[in-house]
C-alpha positions in Angstrom: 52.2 94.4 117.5 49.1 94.7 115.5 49.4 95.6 111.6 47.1 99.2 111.9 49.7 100.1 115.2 52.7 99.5 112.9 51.6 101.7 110.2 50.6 104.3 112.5 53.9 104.3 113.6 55.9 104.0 110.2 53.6 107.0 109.6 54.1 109.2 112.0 58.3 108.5 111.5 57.7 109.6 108.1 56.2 112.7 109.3 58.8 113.8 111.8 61.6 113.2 109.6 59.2 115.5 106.7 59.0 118.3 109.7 62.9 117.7 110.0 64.0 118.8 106.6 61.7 121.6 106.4 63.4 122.9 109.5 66.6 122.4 108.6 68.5 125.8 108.3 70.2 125.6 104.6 70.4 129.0 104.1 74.4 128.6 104.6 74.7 125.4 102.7 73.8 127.5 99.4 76.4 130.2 99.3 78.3 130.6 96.2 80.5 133.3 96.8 81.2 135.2 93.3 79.0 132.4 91.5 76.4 135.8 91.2 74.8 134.0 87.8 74.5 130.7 90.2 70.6 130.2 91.2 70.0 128.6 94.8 69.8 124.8 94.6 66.5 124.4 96.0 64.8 121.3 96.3 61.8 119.8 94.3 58.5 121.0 95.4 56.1 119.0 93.6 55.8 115.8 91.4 57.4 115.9 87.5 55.6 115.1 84.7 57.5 114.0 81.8 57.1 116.0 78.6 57.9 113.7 75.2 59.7 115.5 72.0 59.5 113.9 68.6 63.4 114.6 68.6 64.6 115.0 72.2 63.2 113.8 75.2 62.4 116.6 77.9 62.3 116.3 81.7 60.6 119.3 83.9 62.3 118.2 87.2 65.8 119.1 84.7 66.8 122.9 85.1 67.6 123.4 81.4 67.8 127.1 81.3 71.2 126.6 84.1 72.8 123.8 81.7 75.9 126.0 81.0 79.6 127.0 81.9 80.0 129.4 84.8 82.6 131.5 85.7 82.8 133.5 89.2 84.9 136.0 87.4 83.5 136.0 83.5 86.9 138.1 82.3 89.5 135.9 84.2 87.7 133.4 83.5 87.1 133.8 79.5 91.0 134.1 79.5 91.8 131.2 81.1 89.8 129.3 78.5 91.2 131.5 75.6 93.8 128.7 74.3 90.7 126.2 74.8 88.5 127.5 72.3 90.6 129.2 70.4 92.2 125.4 69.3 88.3 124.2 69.3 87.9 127.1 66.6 90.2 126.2 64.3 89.2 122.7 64.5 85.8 123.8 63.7 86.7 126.4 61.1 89.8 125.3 59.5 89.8 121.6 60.2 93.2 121.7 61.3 95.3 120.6 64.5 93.8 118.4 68.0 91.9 119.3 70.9 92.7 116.9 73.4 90.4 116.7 76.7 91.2 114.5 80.2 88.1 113.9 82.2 89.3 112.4 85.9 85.9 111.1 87.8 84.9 108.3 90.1 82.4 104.8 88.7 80.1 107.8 87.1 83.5 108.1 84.6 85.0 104.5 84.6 81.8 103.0 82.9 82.8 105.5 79.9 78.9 106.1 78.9 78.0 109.8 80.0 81.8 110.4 78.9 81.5 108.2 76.0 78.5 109.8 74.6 80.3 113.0 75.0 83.1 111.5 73.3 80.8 110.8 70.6 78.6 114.1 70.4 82.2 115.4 69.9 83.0 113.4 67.1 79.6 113.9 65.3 80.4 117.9 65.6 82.9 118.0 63.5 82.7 114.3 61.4 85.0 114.9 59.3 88.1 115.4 61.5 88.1 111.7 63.1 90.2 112.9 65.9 91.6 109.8 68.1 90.7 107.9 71.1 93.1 109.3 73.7 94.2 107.2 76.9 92.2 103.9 77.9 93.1 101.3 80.4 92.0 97.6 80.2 90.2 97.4 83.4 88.8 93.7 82.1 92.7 93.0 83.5 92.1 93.8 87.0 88.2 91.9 86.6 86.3 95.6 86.6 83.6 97.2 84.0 85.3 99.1 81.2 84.8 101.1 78.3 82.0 99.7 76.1 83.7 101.1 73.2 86.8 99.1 73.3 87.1 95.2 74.0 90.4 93.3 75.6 91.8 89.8 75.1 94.5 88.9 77.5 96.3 86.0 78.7 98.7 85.3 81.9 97.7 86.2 85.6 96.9 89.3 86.2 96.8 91.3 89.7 95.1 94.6 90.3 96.5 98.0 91.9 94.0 100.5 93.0 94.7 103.6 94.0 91.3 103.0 96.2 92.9 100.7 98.0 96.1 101.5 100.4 97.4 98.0 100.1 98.4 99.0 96.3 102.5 98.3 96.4 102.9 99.2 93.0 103.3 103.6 91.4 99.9 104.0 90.1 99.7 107.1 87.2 97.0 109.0 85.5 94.4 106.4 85.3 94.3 105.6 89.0 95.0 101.6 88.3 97.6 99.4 87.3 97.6 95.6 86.4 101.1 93.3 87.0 102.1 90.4 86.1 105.0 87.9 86.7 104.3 85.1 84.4 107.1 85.0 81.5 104.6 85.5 78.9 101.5 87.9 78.8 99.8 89.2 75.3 96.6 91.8 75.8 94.6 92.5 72.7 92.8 95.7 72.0 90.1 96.3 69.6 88.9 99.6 68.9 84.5 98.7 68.2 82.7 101.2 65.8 78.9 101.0 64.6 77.1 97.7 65.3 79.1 96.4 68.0 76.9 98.1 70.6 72.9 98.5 70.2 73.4 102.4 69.8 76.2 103.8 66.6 79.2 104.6 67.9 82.2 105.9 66.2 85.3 103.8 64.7 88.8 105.5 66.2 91.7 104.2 64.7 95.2 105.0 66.1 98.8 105.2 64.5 101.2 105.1 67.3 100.1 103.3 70.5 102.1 104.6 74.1 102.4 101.7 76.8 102.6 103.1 80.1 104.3 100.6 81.7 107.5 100.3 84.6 110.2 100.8 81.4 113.2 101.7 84.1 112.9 98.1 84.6 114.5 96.3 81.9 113.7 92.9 82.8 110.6 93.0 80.3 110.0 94.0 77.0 107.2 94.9 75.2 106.6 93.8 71.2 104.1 93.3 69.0 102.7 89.9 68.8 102.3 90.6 64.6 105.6 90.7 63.4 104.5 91.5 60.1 103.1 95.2 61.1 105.5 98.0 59.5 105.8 100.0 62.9 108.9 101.9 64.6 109.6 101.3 68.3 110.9 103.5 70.9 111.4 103.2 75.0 111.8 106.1 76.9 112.5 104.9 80.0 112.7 107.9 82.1 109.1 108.7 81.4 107.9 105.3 81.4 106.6 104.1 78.4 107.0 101.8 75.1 106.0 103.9 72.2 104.9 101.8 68.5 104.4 104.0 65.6 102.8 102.5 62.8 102.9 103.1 58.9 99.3 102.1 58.2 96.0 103.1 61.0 94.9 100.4 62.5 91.5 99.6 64.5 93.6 96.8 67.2 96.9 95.9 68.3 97.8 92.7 70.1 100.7 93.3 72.1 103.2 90.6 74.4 105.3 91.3 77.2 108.4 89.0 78.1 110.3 88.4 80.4 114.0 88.6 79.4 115.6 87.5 82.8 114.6 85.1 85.2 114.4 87.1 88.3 111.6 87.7 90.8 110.4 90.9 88.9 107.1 91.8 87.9 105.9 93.8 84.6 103.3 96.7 85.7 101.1 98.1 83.4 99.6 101.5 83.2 97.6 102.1 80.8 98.0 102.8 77.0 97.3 106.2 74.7 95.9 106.2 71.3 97.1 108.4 68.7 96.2 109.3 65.4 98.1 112.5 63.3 94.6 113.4 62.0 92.8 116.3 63.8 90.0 116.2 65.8 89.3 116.0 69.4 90.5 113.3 72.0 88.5 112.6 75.0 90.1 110.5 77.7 87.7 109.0 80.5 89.8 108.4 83.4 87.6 106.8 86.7 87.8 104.6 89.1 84.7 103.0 91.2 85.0 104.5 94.5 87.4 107.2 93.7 88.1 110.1 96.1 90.4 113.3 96.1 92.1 111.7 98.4 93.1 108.7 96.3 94.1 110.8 93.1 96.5 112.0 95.5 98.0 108.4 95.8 98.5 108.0 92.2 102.4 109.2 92.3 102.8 109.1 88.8 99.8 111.3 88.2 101.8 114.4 87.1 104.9 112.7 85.4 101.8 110.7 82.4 99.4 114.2 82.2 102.0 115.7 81.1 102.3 113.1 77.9 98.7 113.3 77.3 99.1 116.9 77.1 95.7 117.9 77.8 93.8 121.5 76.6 91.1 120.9 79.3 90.7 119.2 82.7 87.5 117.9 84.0 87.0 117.4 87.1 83.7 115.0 88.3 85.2 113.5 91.2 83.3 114.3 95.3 80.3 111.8 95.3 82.3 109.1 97.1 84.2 111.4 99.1 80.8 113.4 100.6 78.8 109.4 101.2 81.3 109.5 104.8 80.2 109.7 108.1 82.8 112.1 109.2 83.2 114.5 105.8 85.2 117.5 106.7 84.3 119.8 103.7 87.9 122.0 104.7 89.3 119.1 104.1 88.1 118.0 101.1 88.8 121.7 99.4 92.2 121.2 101.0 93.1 118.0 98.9 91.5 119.0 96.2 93.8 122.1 96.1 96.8 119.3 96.4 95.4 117.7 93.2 95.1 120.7 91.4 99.2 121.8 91.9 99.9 118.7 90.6 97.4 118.9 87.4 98.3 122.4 87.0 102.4 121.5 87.0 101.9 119.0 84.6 99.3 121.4 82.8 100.0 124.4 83.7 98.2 125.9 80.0 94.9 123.6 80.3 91.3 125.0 81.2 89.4 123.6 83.9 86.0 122.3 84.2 84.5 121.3 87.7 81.6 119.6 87.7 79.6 119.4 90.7 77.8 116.3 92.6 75.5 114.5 91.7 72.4 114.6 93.5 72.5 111.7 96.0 70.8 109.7 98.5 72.1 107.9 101.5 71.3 104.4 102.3 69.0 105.2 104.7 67.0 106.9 101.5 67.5 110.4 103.0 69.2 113.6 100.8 72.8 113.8 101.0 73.1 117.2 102.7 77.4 116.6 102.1 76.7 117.2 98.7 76.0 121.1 99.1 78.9 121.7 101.4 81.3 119.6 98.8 79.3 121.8 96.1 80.3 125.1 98.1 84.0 124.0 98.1 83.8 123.2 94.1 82.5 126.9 93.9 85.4 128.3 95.9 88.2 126.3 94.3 86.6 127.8 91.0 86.7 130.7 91.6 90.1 130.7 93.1 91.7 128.9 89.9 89.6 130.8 87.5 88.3 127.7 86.4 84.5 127.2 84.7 81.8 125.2 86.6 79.1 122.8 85.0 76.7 122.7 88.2 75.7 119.3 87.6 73.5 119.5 91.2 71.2 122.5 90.0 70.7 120.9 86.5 69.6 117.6 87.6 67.0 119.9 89.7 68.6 119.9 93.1 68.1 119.0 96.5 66.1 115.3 96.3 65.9 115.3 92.6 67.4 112.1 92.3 64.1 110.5 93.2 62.6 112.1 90.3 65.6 110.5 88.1 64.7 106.7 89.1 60.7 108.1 88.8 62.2 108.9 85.4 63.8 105.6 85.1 67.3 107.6 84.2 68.9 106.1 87.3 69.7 102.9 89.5 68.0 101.4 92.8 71.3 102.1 94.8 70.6 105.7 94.9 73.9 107.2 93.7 74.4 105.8 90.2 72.2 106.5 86.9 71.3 104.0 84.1 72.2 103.9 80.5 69.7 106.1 79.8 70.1 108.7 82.3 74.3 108.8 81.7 73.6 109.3 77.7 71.2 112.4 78.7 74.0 113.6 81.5 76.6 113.2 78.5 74.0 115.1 76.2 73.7 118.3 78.5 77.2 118.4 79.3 78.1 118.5 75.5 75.4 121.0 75.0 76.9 123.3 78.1 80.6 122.6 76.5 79.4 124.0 73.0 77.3 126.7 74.1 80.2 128.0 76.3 82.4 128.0 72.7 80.0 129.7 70.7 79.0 132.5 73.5 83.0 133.1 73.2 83.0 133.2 69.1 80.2 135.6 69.2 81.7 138.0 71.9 85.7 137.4 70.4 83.6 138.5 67.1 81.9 141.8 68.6 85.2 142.9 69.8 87.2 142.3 66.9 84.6 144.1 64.4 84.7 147.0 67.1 
């Protein structure tokens, strides 16, 4: 076939596929129920330009104006955060006691730098309560991409549990992974990085009492601290699964061994491991998994049983990308398990605010728009408003329908056209910090009308 015939042809697919998506009805795809203050998310009609700021860098494909909390009911849903930002007040105005955040989410979430940065615009807030660094899991163990903000020495053999994969024999908890081991002897090192370890400043956490989530029913183990010098207490509750260390000095690592007391054909499963500090200040916990659903949260059967030690104030929900990327996605099915998820988050939590954030803007291997993503987006908006939760519509304020393309344009995102870069997850975990904020002070200023009325 001759050159000018192929391009003629590539051409005129182009077009038909064009005329396809203009005829596409989509008027149903965009309903928000009560979500009144919720704009349409149209698509992109023309090409951005990009708009430079001596302090801020500024994007006109980026719907800044709907970068905020919504709520389909604003006076249910004002209450249900009331305990929220009341604890974030008198953090900010008294300096006194912790806010503690969980955000669940999929690879967007595991990497830790849109949460991370978050993490950090948190920290900055408020600088002089240093907070701590919440729940972490070594994911180096099970050979994944971690945290930037922590690093891990281990030794022994190592095999990862996924709650991604149904193969996993082992209870996975909150963080949707666990690493096992049968070797006699295992040590893991973690060290907590602060300024200069990464080419951006970061903040040094320190910690006073370390948790080990780990399979403490079985007593064939034991966990101790490879520095017997360290003036710490130790305490095993076994019924909630966990070796607790409580320390008399902060410290910024801990290098920790598990032994084997007995030799059967048992295996030592770890968990994960929470970070505490007794100063005040907020603690952000990233929990994702690459290639998390709903569906696999529901696997983790511990889930419930560790929330409820992290004790959370507020619940984030980012998780739907991987679950809408399907051929066969059944968005009634999708609310349906994520109602599941939510009775267990909101047993073990039954006081915490909820965030949901919707999808990202996505394209499908075949480089066409993820249609799945508005109908998960409508069932995000329902389960909202059911739960009285708040909604950071992720979808609209990237620019909607297609506006990925204008995020790689933009270099903010990645060739495989779900994930962002560096760049773009620091400016996701910018907006989101700015919508989390803003939501707080809209709430000081109306708690401070009434009250003077």
């Amino acid at each position: 076939m001759s050159k000018p015939l192929t391009l003629s042809l590539h051409r005129a697919k182009l077009c038909l596929f064009a005329l396809s998506l203009l005829l596409l009805p989509t008027a149903g795809l965009y309903a928000t129920d009560g979500f009144a203050a919720l704009s349409p998310a149209s698509a992109l009609k023309r090409k951005p330009s990009f708009k430079k700021d001596p302090s801020h860098k500024r994007y006109d494909f980026i719907r800044y104006g709907s970068n905020r909390l919504f709520f389909a009911n604003q006076a249910s849903g004002l209450a249900s955060f009331r305990r929220f930002f009341e604890k974030v007040d008198s953090l900010q105005h008294h300096a006194t006691g912790k806010v503690r955040i969980v955000h669940f989410g999929g690879s967007h979430v595991q990497a830790d730098v849109w949460t991370g940065q978050v993490r950090r615009r948190l920290r900055e807030w408020k600088p002089e309560c240093e907070g701590e660094r919440g729940f972490i899991f070594p994911q180096k163990l099970g050979r994944s991409n971690g945290s930037p903000n922590f690093r891990v020495n281990y030794t022994g053999h190592w095999r990862a549990h996924r709650h991604t994969k149904h193969t996993a024999h082992v209870p996975v908890g909150v963080s949707g992974v666990a690493v096992s081991t049968t070797d006699s002897l295992a040590e893991l090192e973690i060290i907590l990085t602060g300024s200069g370890w990464l080419d951006y400043p970061y903040p040094q956490y320190l910690f006073k009492q370390v948790k080990v989530f780990h399979n403490a029913e079985d007593t064939s183990y034991i966990v101790r601290l490879a520095d017997t010098t360290l003036r710490h207490q130790c305490f095993i509750n076994r019924a909630a699964g966990y070796t607790a260390f409580t320390f008399d000095e902060p410290l910024s690592s801990v290098r920790l061994e598990f032994v084997k007391q007995h030799n059967l054909a048992s295996e030592f499963v770890l968990r994960g491991l929470l970070l505490e500090h007794d100063k005040p200040g907020f603690s952000y916990s990233a929990i994702g998994v690459n290639g998390a659903t709903v569906r696999s949260y529901l696997r983790c059967t511990r889930l419930g049983k560790e929330l409820e030690l992290l004790n959370p104030d507020l619940i984030v929900f980012s998780i739907g990308v991987n679950d809408t990327r399907g051929k066969h996605f059944n968005a009634q099915k999708f609310e349906a398990e994520y109602e599941q998820l939510l009775q267990v988050v909101k047993s073990a939590a039954p006081h915490a605010a909820i965030i949901f954030i919707t999808n990202s803007d996505n394209l499908t291997r075949r480089r066409a728009p993820n249609f799945n993503t508005l109908l998960a987006r409508d069932a995000i908006l329902h389960l909202a408003q059911k739960h009285n939760a708040a909604v950071w519509d992720l979808f609209e304020v990237m620019g909607g329908l297609r506006s990925f393309a204008y995020w790689q344009q933009a270099k903010l995102a990645k060739r495989d056209r779900v994930h962002f870069n560096r760049d773009g997850y620091l400016l996701l975990g910018n907006l989101f910090f700015d919508a989390l904020i803003n939501a707080y002070e809209n709430y000081r200023d109306t708690e401070f009308v009434i009250t003077k009325h």
